[in-house]
N, C-alpha and C positions, 0 to 999 in steps of 0.2 A: 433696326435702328430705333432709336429713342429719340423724341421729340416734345417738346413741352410746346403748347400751344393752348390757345382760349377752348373753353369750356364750348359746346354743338351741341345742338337740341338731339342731336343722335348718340350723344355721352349719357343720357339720363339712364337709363339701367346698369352703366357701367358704375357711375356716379353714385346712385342709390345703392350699389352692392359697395360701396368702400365706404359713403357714408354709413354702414350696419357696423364698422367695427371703429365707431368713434362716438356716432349719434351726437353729438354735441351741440350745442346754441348753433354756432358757424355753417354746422353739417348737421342737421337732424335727418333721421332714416323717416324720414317724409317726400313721397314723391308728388306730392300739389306743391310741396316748398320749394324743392330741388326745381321744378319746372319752372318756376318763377323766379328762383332766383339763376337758372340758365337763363331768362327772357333777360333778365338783369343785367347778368355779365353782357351779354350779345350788345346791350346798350350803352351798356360803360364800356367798351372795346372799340365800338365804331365811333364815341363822343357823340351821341346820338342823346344826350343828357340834358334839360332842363337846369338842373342842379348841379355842378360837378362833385359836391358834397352826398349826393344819394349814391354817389361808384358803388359800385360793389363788380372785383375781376374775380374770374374762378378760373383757374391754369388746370392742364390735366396734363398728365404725364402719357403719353401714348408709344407703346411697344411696336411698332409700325410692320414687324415680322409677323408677330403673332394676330394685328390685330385689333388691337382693344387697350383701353385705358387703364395702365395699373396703379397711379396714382393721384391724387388731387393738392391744391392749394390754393389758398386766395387772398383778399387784398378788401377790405372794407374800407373804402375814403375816407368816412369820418363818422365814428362811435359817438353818440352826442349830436344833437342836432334838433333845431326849434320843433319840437310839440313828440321829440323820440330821445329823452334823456340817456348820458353814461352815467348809468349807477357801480358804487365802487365802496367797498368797507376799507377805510384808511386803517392800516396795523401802528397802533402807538405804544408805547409802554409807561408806566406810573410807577417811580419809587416809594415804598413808605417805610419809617423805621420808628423804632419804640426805644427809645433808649429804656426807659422803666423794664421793660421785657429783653430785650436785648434782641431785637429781631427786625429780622431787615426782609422786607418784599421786593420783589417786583415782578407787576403785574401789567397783563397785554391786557390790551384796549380793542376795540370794534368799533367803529363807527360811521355809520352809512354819509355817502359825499354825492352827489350828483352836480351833471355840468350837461348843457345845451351848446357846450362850444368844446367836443371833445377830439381828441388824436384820431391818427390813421390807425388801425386794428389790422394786425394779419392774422391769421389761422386757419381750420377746417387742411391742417395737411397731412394727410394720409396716406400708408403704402404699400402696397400688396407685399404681406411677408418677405415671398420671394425673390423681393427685389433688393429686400432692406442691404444686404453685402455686395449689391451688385459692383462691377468696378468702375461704374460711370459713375459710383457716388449719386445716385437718385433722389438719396433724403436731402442729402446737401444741394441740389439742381433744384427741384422744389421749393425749397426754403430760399434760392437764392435769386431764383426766377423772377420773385415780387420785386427785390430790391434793385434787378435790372429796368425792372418795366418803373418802377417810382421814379429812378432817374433818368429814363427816358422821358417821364411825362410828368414830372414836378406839382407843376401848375394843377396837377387832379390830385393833391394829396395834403397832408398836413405836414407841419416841420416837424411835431412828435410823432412816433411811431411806438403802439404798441403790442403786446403779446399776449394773451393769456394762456397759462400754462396746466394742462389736465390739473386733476386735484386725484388723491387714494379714496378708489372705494371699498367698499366691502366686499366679500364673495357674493352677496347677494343682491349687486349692485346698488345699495346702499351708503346715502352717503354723509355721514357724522354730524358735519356739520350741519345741514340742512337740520335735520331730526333733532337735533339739540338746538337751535335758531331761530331760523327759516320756519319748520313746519310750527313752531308754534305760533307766530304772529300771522300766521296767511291760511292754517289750517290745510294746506295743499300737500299733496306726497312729489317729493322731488319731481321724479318726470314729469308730471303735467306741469309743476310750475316752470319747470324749465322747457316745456314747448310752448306753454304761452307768454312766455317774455320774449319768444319770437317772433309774435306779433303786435304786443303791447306790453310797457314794463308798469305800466301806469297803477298798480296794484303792489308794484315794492313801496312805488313814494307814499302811497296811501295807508300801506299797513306795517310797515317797518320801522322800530324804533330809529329815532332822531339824536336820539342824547347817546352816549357812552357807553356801551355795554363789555362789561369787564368778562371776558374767556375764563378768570382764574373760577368762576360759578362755571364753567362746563366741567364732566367729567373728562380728566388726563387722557383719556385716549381721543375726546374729540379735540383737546386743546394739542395735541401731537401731530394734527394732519392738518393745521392751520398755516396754511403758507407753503406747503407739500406742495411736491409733484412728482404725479402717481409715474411711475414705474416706466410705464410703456413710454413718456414724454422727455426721461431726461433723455435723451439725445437728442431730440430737437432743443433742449432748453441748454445745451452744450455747443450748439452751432449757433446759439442768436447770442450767448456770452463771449461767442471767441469774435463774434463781430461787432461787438460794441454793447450789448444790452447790459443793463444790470435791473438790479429787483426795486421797485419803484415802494414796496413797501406797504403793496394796497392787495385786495386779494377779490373774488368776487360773490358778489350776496348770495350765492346758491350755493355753490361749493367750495370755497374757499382754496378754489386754486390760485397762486401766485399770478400776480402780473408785472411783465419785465419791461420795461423801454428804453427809448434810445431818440438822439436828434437823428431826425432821417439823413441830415446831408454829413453829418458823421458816422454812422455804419457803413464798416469796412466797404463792403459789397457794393455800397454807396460811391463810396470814395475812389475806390480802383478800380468800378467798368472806365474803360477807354473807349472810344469810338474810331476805326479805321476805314481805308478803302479797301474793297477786296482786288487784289492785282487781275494781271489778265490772268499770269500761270496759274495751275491748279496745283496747291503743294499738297500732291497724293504720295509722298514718301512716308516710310515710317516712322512714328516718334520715336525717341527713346522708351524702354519701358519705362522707367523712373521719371518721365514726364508729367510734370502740374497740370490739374485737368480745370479748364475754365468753362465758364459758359458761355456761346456762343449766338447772341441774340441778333433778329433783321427785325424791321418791316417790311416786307417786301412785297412780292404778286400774291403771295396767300395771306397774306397779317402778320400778325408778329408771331412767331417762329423761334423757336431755341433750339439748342442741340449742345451736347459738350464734347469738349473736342480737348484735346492736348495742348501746349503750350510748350515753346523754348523757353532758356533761360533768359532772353531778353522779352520772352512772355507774348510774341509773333504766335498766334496760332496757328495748324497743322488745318486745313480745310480742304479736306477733298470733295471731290466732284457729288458724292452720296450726300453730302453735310450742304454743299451750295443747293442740290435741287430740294432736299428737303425744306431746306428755308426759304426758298423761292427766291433765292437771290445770285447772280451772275457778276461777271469783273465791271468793277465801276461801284458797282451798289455799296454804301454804307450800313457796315456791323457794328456792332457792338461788343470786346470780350473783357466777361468779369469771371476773373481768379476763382476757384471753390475754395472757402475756408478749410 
């Protein structure tokens, strides 16, 4: 059975082997990071928080037959925040034309923005190959897991929500933009600048151009991957457009992957969990096979707890007795179920 549940200090080798095949800001294949930011999630889960603004949630996808963790996702409360800026390259474009020459431009624009009062941030979601076609729909449970737990818990989140979206690299993990940019105002080769804005960004505000900087001076093939996203992401960037995202029009100073948002209490995922009682009966009949599959969230005797489960056409889900103990919840207890896009 398949269960989404918070991040265990006993996930950290599972964790670190999914973070290997993304490494990214959210998820670096660092295990002193991963371990801290498990301490993290553990404290944003229980509200155990000083800040509700320092959240950070990391969900994991757990195979309960086999075992073991096969995929991840999370939930950063707020990108931006006094003395840990969101830095962001605004995408604009500038017309010029010559009647004397008869030629008309237009040209994209770059330009670094920073804010101390920034959105909610989801990412770092990752998924063991093997699962990607599974028929629970796993990428889409992942992806949709946040948006249940944000409407369970509002109050820890921003009204914007947003996304950032892989960017294309090179075979030799190489990545354009930075080397055309990036590495010349900071002197640093991508990966390190990109682990240490994990700890500090304080080094973009200091050595990054402020004013304008026109792409139409990069060479065409780095101005081609500007707003991209790389390969392996559009399917996750297919599940946050069918639920409300669209492209915000801003990309990020490293790699110049896209970033998508949305008002949080308008995504879909948002908008259609429902909250019910669980009856006393157990509806351990079959669904239809051509049954909607939703996700099926508690808080219950173990935490918060997911599972996907089917749906009627009046969108009642199918909860049998394997799906109540796994969520640790019994007749009486209040669930949660939100549709999968």
């Amino acid at each position: 059975m398949l269960i989404l549940r918070p991040v265990d200090t006993g996930d950290l080798d599972a964790l670190l082997s999914l973070a290997t095949r993304l490494d990214s800001l959210n998820l670096p294949a660092d295990r002193d990071f991963l371990e801290a930011r498990i301490r993290a999630s553990q404290l944003s889960f229980a509200g155990d928080l000083r800040d509700w603004r320092e959240g950070i949630y990391v969900f994991v996808l757990e195979d309960s037959d086999a075992r073991r963790c096969v995929g991840t996702s999370a939930i950063i409360a707020k990108n931006g925040r006094p003395g840990a800026p969101y830095f962001w390259l605004a995408v604009t474009t500038e017309e010029r034309r010559s009647a004397e020459l008869g030629k008309r431009f237009v040209h994209k624009k770059l330009q670094l923005h920073s804010t101390e009062d920034g959105p909610t941030e989801i990412g770092g979601l990752v998924l063991e190959p093997a699962y990607r076609r599974h028929k629970e729909m796993c990428g889409k449970a992942l992806s949709t897991v946040r948006f249940a737990y944000m409407s369970l818990h509002p109050q820890r989140f921003e009204r914007e929500v947003i996304a950032e979206m892989l960017s294309p690299f090179t075979e030799t993990g190489a990545n354009l933009l930075w080397e055309a940019f990036g590495a010349k105002f900071t002197g640093l080769p991508y990966r390190e600048a990109d682990r240490l804005s994990a700890h500090t960004k304080q080094f973009i505000a200091d050595l990054f151009p402020r004013d304008p900087v026109y792409a139409t001076l990069f060479p065409e093939r780095v101005q081609a991957v500007i707003g991209k996203t790389n390969e392996t992401a559009i399917a996750a960037l297919r599940i946050l457009e069918k639920i409300g995202f669209r492209d915000l029009h801003q990309v990020d100073p490293f790699d110049g992957g896209p970033y998508v948002g949305a008002a949080r209490d308008a995504i879909t995922c948002v908008r259609e969990r429902r909250s019910l009682v669980l009856p006393g009966a157990v509806r351990d009949v079959d669904a239809p096979a051509a049954a909607r599959l939703a996700l099926l969230a508690a808080e219950g005797r173990l935490g918060f707890r997911a599972t996907v489960v089917p749906i009627d056409e009046e969108g009642a889900p199918f909860v049998s007795k394997q799906a109540r103990d796994a969520l640790g919840v019994s007749a009486g207890d209040r669930v949660s179920v939100t549709p999968l896009p």
